[in-house]
Each structure stands twice: as structure tokens, then as C-alpha cells.
Phi, psi and omega in degrees: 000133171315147182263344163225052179295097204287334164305339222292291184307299195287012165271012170239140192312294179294345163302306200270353164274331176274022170241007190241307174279338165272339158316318189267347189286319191303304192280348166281318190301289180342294189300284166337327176302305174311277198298324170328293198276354121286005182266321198309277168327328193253009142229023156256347235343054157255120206275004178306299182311318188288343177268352166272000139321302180286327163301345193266295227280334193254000154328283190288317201282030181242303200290329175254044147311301213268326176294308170320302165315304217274336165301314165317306209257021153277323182273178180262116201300286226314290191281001104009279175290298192325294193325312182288335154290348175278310178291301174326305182321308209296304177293348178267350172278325210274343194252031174254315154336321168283332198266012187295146175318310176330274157007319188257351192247311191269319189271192188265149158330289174273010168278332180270317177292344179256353200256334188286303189305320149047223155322309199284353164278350158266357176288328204263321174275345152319288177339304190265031158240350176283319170323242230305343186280320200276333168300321179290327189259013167300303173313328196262333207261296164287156167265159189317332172307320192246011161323289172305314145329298150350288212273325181280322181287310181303335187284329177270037162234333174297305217288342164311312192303299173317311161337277188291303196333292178292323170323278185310320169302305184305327170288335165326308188292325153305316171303277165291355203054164193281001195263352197240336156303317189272290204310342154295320214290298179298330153304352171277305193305292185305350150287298185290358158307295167293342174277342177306303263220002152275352145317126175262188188259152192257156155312118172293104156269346157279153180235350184286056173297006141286336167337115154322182164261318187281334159276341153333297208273331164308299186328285229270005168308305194312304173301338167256322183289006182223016195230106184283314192309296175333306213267303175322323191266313147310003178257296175306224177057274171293306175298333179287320185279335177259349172233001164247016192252127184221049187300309194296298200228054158302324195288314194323319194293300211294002168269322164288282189279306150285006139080044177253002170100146141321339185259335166332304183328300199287326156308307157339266247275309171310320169333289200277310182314311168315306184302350180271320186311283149354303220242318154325312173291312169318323191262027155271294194269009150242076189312145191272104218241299179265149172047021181321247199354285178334284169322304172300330186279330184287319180267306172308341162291337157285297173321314172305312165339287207291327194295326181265349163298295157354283218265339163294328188313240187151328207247129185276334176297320179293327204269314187287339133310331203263278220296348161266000163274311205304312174302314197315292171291006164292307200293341171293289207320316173304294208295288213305303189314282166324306186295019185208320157301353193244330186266358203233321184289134198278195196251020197222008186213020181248029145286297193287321182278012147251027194237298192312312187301297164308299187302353189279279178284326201267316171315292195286011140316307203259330141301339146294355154010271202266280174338305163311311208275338124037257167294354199266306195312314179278341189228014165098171201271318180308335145321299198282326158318293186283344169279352203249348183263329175286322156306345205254332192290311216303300194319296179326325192303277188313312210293296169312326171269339200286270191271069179289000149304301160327290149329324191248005188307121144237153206262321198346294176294356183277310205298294171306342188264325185271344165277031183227337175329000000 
């Protein structure tokens, strides 16, 4: 095998079906993201509401994460991931039920908004088993060698999935309305339902089957949190997402402020994903190798950059340049992460420390949310953008100074040592 073989993960089967069923989960989600927080908004016109949103789903998935990790790495991730995806049907059937005509003619406003916020609190408790069950079988799908390679194609087949997902969802809602967007949404689910089970089933690599659940779950607390590079890069992460990230009240520009529409909406939201695509699909054939620390601190200061021209613009052409750089340096920022979570993490702990990984990253979506819709409520949403880009500078600033393993990462010899396996 080419020793920088940008293909090496698709040369295996089950890779490319599990990039095929997390492709249809993503663009369903993605989309299901979309229209939620636009049904949401116009019936509330409260930018509060789009951060309780964000607030439903990261309750659960943050406090049972570390429960989650631990569950994982008893079980066998294939019929593992099937469950979650089984479940994942019920909530994209109940909210294509809620917005159904009837529905909206008989119940109360807010009888539909409680059924909605809901569903999306059990989507949170989903949430914090699809991180660590899909990190964990990645691993088990490939050989070690080719973990970065992996690692690169899966965050671009996520962050591909968001593109369209968001692209597609805002026209939808112009085109079909929302009630018939989820009901696509769930025929997507129920496609990666089956494509799962072309997967075969995998090896239990834990073996402490004496282990407590409160000593699992410390170990793999421990193991990160004593690890600088790990805990520094998930930390730069969680911060650019939860206070330079402003995804929760997109609708708010494109309704108010850019005066641009669902499909603005959906552009907005297409933006920022693409410069990640882009810019992933690049480091498959210029791996991101040398001086990794740097980088990564440099593309999260960028990001923050973009996030606060963003939120200063005025102009859709200006909001929508700021927001494809800012993926851009997202999309380093994603690859340099994954690549240093699949490589540094033993194969008997990578349940918990992709349980760690949602609580870091994934979780602080929907808590940047929260946070957004928050600050949007008190200092307006264009404010609350640039105050939320200028926190991200100030950190990275520290971050840098601070933590020098991090600062000083090269990925290169990790790299090399797993191609000679």
C-alpha cells in the first residue's frame, strides 16, 4: 500500500458502506436540524427558543455520555449502532407527525412545541451513544495503518453530509414545507437502517469485565484529562463551538438581518460546512503532519476571525464568504482532532473517550445553543456573534501559551509507527 495513499480507507468494503449509511444519517440529521429551528422560530419568533433547543438535546447527551462510553466499549458496536438508528426512526416519524396538517389544526401551539422540544431531548439521549459507538467501529472497520486516512474521509463524509443536508433542507422547506421534509428525512433514516446490517459484527476488546461502571468510567475520564495534547485539542474545539459558533440562530440573520428567506436560511447554514469539506478532502492528499500544534491553534483563531466579520456583516454576499473560511479552518481543526483521537487512544477505551469526545465537541453544540440564543436575546444576534469570536481569540491566545505539548504537536512519528504495524 502507498505510503500516502489518499484512497487507503476505501479500499475496504465495510468502510464504504459505513460512509454511505453515516452520509444518509448526517444529511438527514443535518436537514431535521434545519427545518426543527425553523418550524421552531416561526412559531415562536423568539431567538430564546432556538437556544432551548439547543438545551433539550445537550442535557442528555452530556451527562450520559461517560455512561454511554462505558456501555459501548461492553458491547458489540455493529448491533450497537442498528439500535440507534432504529430508535433515531421514532424521532424523525413523531416530528413528521407533529407538523402533519391535522395536528396543527387541533393541538395548541404550544402543545406542538413541547412535543417537539421532546422528541429532540430524546435525540440527545441518542446522541450520547452515536459519538463513541461510531468512533469505536471505525477502528474495528480498518487497519491501523490507515486510522488517519479514516479519520479524514469519515469527518468529510460528516461534514459533506451538513452541506447538503443544510443546503437541501432550506429549499425543501421552500419547495415541499416542513412536513414532507421530515417525512424524507425518515426515509433517509431507514435506508441507513439497512445498510448498517451490511456491516458485519465486531470483537468486545474490553475484557475488564469486572470492571465497575464508576471505575470504567473514571479510567477513561482520567485517561484524558492527564493526556495534554487530547484534553488541549478538545478544549480549542469546544470553545470555537460553543462561543464562536452561531449555527442556533442562523435563522435569526436570514430573517431579520439579511432579509434572506428559507433558502438564505439554508445557505447560511451550507456555508460554513462546505469551506470544511473542501478543505478535508485536501489534507486526504496533503496530510496535515508537520507542526500539527500550530496549525490547529492558527485554524481555530481563524475561525474565531470569521465568526466575528460574520456577525458584523450586513451584506449576504460578506456573511456568506465569512462563514465558507471559517469551515475552512473548522475543517483543519476536525481532521488534526480525529487524527489525534484515533491515534493516541488504546482500542479497550474507545468507547469512553469518544463518550469524552461528545461531551467536549458534540455536546457543545447544542450548548452553544443555548449560548447563542441567550446572548442573541440580550445584546442582539450581531453582537452576541462578535462577542462570542472575540472569546474564542482570547482563549486560543492562552491556549498557546499555556499548553505546550500541544503547541509543539507533530503528528508525523505517530503516523509512521502505525504504517510499519
Amino acid at each position: 500500500m502507498a505510503k500516502n495513499d489518499p484512497y487507503a480507507a476505501l479500499r475496504f468494503k465495510e468502510f464504504n458502506v459505513f460512509l454511505l449509511l453515516r452520509f444518509a444519517l448526517v444529511f438527514g440529521w443535518s436537514m431535521q436540524f434545519v427545518v426543527i429551528e425553523w418550524q421552531v422560530y416561526t412559531l415562536t419568533k423568539d431567538p430564546l427558543s432556538l437556544g432551548i433547543i439547543g438545551l433539550c438535546e445537550f442535557l442528555p447527551a452530556f451527562f450520559l455520555a461517560p455512561f454511554a462510553g462505558h456501555i459501548v466499549d461492553r458491547k458489540e458496536k455493529r448491533n450497537l449502532f442498528a439500535l440507534c438508528i432504529s430508535l433515531f426512526s421514532l424521532i424523525s416519524f413523531g416530528l413528521f407527525w407533529l407538523t402533519s396538517t391535522q395536528i396543527e389544526a387541533t393541538w395548541q401551539t404550544d402543545t406542538i412545541l413541547y412535543g417537539i422540544y421532546g422528541l429532540v431531548f430524546f435525540g440527545g439521549v441518542l446522541r450520547a451513544f452515536f459519538g463513541p459507538t461510531i468512533f469505536s467501529l471505525i477502528a474495528l472497520i480498518v487497519p491501523k495503518k490507515v486510522y488517519p486516512n479514516a479519520a479524514t474521509w469519515s469527518s468529510s463524509t460528516w461534514k459533506g453530509a451538513n452541506v447538503f443536508g443544510a443546503l437541501v433542507g432550506g429549499f425543501l422547506i421552500a419547495w415541499i414545507g416542513v412536513h414532507h421534509t421530515l417525512g424524507f428525512i425518515f426515509l433517509l433514516v431507514m435506508i441507513a437502517l439497512v445498510l448498517v446490517f451490511q456491516i458485519g459484527k465486531k470483537p468486545i476488546l474490553n475484557k475488564l469485565t469486572t470492571e465497575t461502571v464508576k471505575e470504567s468510567i473514571t479510567s477513561g475520564l482520567r485517561f484524558v484529562f492527564n493526556d495534554k495534547v487530547i484534553l488541549g485539542a478538545l478544549t480549542l474545539d469546544m470553545v470555537a463551538v460553543l462561543f464562536g459558533g452561531a449555527v442556533a440562530i442562523f435563522a435569526v440573520f436570514a430573517k431579520d438581518i439579511l432579509d434572506a428567506g428559507p433558502k438564505g436560511f439554508g445557505l447560511l447554514n451550507a456555508a460554513l460546512s462546505s469551506g470544511s469539506i473542501i478543505t478535508m478532502l485536501a489534507t486526504t492528499y496533503i496530510p496535515i503532519t508537520k507542526n500539527t500544534g500550530k496549525k490547529l491553534l492558527i485554524s481555530v483563531f481563524g475561525f474565531g476571525v470569521c465568526m466575528i466579520i460574520f456577525g458584523a456583516s450586513k451584506l449576504m454576499w460578506l456573511s456568506v464568504l465569512a462563514l465558507f473560511f471559517s469551515g475552512v479552518f473548522d475543517g483543519i481543526s476536525m481532521v488534526v482532532r480525529q487524527t489525534i483521537l484515533q491515534l493516541k487512544t488504546p482500542d479497550d477505551m474507545r468507547g469512553r473517550v469518544g463518550a469524552v469526545n461528545s461531551m467536549f465537541v458534540g455536546s457543545s453544540n447544542e450548548l452553544g445553543a443555548l449560548e447563542s440564543g441567550i446572548a442573541a436575546r440580550i445584546f442582539g444576534a450581531p453582537l452576541a456573534v462578535m462577542l462570542g469570536g472575540t472569546v474564542t481569540l482570547i482563549i486560543v491566545g492562552i491556549m498557546g501559551l499555556k499548553n505546550k505539548p500541544l503547541r509543539d504537536l507533530d503528528l508525523t512519528e505517530d503516523i509512521e509507527e502505525h504504517e510499519k504495524e
